[in-house]
N, C-alpha and C positions, 0 to 999 in steps of 0.2 A: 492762624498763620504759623507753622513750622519755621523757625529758627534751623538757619545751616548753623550743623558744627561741622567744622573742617575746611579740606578744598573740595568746591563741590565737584573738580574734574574726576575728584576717588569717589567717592561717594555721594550722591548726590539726594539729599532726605527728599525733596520736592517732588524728583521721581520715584520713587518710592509709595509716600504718602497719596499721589496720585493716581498711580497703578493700582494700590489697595483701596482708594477714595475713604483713607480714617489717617486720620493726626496723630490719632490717642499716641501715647507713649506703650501699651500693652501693645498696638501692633506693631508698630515701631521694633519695639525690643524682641516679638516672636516675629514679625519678617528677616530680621536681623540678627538675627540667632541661628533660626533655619539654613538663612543662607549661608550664614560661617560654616556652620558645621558640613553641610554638603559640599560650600568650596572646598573645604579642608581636602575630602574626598576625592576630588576633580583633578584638585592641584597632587595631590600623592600619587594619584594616577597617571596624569600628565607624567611627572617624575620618573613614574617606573615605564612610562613607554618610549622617553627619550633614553634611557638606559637601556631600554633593550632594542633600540634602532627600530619601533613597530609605527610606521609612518598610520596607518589606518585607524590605530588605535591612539595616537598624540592626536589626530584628527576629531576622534569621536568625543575623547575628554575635553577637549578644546571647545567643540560645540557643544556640548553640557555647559560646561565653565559661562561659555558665552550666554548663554540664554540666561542662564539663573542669574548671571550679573545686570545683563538688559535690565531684565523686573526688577532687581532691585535699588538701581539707580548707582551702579559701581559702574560707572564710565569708563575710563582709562583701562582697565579691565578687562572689558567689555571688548572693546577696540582691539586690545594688543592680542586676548586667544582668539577673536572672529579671525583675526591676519594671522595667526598659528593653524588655523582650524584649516585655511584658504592654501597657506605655505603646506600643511604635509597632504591636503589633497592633490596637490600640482608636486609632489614629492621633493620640493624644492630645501635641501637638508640643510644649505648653507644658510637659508632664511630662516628656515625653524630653529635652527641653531641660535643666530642672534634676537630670534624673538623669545625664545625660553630661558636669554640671557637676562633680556628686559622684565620677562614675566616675574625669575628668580631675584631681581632687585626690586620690582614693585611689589611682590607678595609681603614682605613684612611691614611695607609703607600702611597697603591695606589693611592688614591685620591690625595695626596700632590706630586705625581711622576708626575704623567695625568696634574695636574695645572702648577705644574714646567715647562712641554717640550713644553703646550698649551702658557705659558707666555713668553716663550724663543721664541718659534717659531712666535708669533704673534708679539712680537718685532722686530724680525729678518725683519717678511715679510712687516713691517710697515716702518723698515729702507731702505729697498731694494726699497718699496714704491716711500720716499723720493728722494731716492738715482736718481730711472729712471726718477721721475720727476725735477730734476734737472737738468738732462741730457737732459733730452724732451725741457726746456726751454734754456738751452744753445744752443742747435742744430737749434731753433727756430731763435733764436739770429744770429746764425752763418749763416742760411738760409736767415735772411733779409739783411745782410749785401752782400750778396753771389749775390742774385736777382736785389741787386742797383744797 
């Protein structure tokens, strides 16, 4: 069972972990890695097509944006560039406008959410780490003694 960290309306681990059908923390942390770094992209693109007034192109990043968020269980997200993605296909300026006001106030909520579950999980899987290697050297231990 996957532990939610956060609000699952930003992130949601359970879609996620279900889309991938694995819990582990290793894919946890490489789904979620992945997808920051390609958001990253998305969103900087996004950025540079509302600056240059390019409605087909705040469109296409939008539907990027959107999918890779689907899969990865970033909800709210998800939601807000599919209605960006809908606004510049209907060219609709004064919607995109206020939806890339929303997107520009949820992008760092996101990002503090993505580092939070990458921090927690990379702890996790560093203690788990530890944990088997300690076991590995006691069992070692237990084997030389076994073999005398």
């Amino acid at each position: 069972m996957i532990v939610q960290i956060g609000d699952p309306l930003i992130l949601n681990l359970q879609i996620l972990t279900d889309i991938y059908d694995d819990e582990s923390p290793e894919t946890i942390v490489d789904a979620l890695s992945g997808f920051y770094q390609a958001a990253k992209l998305y969103h900087a693109a996004l950025q540079e097509s509302i600056l240059a007034d390019d409605l087909p192109a705040v469109s296409a990043a939008a539907h990027s944006l959107s999918g890779i968020c689907g899969l990865t269980g970033v909800i709210r997200f998800a939601t807000l560039t599919h209605q960006l993605e809908l606004a510049a296909k209907a060219k609709q300026k004064s919607s995109v406008a206020q939806l890339m006001s929303e997107i520009s106030v949820h992008w760092p909520v996101l990002e503090d959410q993505v580092n939070m579950v990458l921090r927690t999980y990379l702890q996790s899987d560093a203690l788990c780490s530890r944990r088997l290697s300690a076991d590995v050297k006691k069992l070692n231990i237990s084997m030389l003694y076994f073999v005398r």
